[in-house]
C-alpha beads as a LAMMPS data file, in Angstrom:
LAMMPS data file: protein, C-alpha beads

135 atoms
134 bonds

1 atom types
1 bond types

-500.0 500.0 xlo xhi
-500.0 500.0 ylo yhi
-500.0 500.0 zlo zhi

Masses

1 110.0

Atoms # bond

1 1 1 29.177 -43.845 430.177
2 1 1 26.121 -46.191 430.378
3 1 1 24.118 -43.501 428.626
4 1 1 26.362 -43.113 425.858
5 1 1 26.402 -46.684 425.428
6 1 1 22.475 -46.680 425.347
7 1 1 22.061 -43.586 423.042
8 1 1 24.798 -45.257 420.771
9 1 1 23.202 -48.530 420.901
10 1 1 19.682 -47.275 420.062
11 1 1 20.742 -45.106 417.174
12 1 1 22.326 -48.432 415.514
13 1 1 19.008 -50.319 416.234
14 1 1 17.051 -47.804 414.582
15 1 1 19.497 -47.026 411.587
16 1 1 19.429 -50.897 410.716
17 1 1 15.865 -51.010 411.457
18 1 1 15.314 -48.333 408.647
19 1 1 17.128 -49.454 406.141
20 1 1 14.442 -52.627 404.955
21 1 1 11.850 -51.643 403.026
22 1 1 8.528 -53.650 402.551
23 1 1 7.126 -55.065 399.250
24 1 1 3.134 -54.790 398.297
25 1 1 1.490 -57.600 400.433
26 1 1 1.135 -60.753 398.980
27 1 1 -0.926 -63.687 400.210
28 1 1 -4.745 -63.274 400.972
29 1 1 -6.035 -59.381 401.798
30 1 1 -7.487 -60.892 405.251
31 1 1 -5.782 -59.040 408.090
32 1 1 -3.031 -61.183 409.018
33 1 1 -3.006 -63.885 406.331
34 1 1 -0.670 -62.562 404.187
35 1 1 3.242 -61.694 403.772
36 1 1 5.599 -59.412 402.312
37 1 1 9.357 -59.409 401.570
38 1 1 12.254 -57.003 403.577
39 1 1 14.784 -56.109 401.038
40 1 1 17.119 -53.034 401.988
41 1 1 16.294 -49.725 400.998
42 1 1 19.255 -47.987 399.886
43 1 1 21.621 -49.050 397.617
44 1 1 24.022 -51.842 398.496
45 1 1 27.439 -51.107 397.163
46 1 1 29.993 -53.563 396.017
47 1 1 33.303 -53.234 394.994
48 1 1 34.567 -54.498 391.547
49 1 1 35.918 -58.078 392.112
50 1 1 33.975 -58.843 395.079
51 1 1 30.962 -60.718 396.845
52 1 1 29.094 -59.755 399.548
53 1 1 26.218 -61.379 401.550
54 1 1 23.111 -59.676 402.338
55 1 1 19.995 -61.228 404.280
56 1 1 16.128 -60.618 402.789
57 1 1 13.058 -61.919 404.582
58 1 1 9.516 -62.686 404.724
59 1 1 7.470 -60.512 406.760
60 1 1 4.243 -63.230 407.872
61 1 1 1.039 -62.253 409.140
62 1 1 0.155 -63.694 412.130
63 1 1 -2.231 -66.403 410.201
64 1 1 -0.053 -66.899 407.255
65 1 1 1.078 -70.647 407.248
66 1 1 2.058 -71.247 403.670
67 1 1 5.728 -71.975 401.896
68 1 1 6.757 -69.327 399.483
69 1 1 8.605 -69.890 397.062
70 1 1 11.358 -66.728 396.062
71 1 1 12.243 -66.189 392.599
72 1 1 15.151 -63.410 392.445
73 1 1 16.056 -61.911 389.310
74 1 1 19.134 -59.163 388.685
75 1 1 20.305 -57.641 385.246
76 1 1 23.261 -58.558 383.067
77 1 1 26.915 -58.015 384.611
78 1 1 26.602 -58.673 388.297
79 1 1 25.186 -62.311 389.720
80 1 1 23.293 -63.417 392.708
81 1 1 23.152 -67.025 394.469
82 1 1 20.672 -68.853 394.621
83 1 1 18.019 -67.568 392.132
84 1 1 14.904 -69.921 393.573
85 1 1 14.429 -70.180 396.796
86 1 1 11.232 -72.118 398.981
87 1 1 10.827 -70.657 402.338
88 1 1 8.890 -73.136 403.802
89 1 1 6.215 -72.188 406.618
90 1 1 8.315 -73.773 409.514
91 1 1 11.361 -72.209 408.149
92 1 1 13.009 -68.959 409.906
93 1 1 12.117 -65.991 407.324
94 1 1 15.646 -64.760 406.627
95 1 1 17.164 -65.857 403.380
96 1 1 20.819 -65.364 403.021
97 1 1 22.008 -63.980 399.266
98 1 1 25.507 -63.905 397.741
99 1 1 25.970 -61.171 395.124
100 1 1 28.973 -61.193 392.862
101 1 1 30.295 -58.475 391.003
102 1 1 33.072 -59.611 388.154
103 1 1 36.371 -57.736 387.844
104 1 1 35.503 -56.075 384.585
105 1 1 32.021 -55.349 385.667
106 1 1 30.513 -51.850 384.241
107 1 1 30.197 -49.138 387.381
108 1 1 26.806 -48.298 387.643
109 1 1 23.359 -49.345 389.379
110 1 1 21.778 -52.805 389.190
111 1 1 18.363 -53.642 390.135
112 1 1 18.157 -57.107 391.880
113 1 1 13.700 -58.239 391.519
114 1 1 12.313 -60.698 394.225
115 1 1 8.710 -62.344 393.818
116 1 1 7.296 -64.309 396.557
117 1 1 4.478 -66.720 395.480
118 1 1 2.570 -68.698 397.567
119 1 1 0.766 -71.525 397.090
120 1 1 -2.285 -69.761 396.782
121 1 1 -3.149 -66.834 396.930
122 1 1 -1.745 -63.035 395.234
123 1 1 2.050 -62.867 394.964
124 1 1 4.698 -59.736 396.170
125 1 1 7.333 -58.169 394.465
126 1 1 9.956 -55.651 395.286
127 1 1 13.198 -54.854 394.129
128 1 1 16.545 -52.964 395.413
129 1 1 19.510 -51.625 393.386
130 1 1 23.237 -53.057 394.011
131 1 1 25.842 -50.566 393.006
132 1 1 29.200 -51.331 391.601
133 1 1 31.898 -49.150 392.373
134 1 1 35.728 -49.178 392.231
135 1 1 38.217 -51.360 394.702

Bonds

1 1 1 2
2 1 2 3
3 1 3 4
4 1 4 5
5 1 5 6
6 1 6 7
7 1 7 8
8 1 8 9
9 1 9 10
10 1 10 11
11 1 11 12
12 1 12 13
13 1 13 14
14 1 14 15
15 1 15 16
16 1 16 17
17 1 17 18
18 1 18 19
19 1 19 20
20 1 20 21
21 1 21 22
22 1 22 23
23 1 23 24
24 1 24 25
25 1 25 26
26 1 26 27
27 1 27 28
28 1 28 29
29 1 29 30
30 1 30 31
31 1 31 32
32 1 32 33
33 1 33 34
34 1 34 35
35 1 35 36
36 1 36 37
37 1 37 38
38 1 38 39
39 1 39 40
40 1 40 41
41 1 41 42
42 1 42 43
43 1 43 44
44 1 44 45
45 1 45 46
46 1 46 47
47 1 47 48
48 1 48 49
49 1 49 50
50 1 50 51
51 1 51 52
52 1 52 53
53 1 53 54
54 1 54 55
55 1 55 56
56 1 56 57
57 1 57 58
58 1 58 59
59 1 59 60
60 1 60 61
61 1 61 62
62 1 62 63
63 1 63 64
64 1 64 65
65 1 65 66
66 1 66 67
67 1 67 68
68 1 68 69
69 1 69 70
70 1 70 71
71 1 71 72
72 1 72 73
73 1 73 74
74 1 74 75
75 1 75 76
76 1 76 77
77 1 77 78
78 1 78 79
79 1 79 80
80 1 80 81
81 1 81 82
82 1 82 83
83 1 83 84
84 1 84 85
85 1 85 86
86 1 86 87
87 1 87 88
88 1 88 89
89 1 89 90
90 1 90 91
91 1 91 92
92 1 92 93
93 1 93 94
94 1 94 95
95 1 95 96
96 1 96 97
97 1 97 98
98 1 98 99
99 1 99 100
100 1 100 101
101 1 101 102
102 1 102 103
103 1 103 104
104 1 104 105
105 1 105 106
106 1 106 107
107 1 107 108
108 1 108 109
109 1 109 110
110 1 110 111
111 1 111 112
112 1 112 113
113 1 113 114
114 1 114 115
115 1 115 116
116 1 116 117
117 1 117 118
118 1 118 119
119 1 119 120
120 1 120 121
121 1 121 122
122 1 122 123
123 1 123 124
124 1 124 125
125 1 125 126
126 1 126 127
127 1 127 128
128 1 128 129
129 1 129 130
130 1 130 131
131 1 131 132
132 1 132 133
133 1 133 134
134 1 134 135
């Protein structure tokens, strides 16, 4: 039984580790001194009607030490909280997002856009699609 739990258990660890992708780095090319953002890979569906929570992070080399500040975009129909975000350097990485899709909002694919900037150096992008489906 304690195998099954194990093989069970490390089958969810890798499945959730696999579904984050990374964006281009961002920050200085120097090994180590820059970051990139974790957004999932596959689409995230939402119901019509309904919000849902999803966590994106920063991904720091081990020398990068600077806020960044997270500017997320998403087309018209669905909405995401909040839209600006500063990670500062002593901050955890994760940022929490709320994504809300209105009753009468078209089925279909969204793409959500995050850009990290820091305070100096090149900034990363990346996006992931939200799709709306039925209740």
């Amino acid at each position: 039984m304690k195998k099954v739990i194990m093989i069970v258990m490390t089958l969810a660890l890798v499945t959730v580790l696999g579904c984050y992708s990374s964006s281009e780095k961002g920050g200085s090319v120097v090994k180590g001194e820059g970051f990139k953002i974790a957004v999932p890979t596959f689409d995230v569906d939402i119901k019509q009607g309904e919000t849902q929570s999803l966590t994106i992070s920063l991904e720091r080399g081990e020398s990068f030490k600077q806020d960044v500040k997270l500017t997320i975009k998403t087309t018209k129909g669905i909405s995401i909280e909040p839209t600006d975000i500063m990670v500062k350097a002593s901050d955890k990485p994760e940022v929490a997002l709320r994504i809300t899709v209105p009753k009468d909002a078209a089925l279909g694919t969204y793409s959500i856009s995050v850009k990290g900037t820091p305070k100096t150096g090149e900034p990363a992008s990346t996006e992931f699609n939200v799709k709306v489906i039925t209740p």
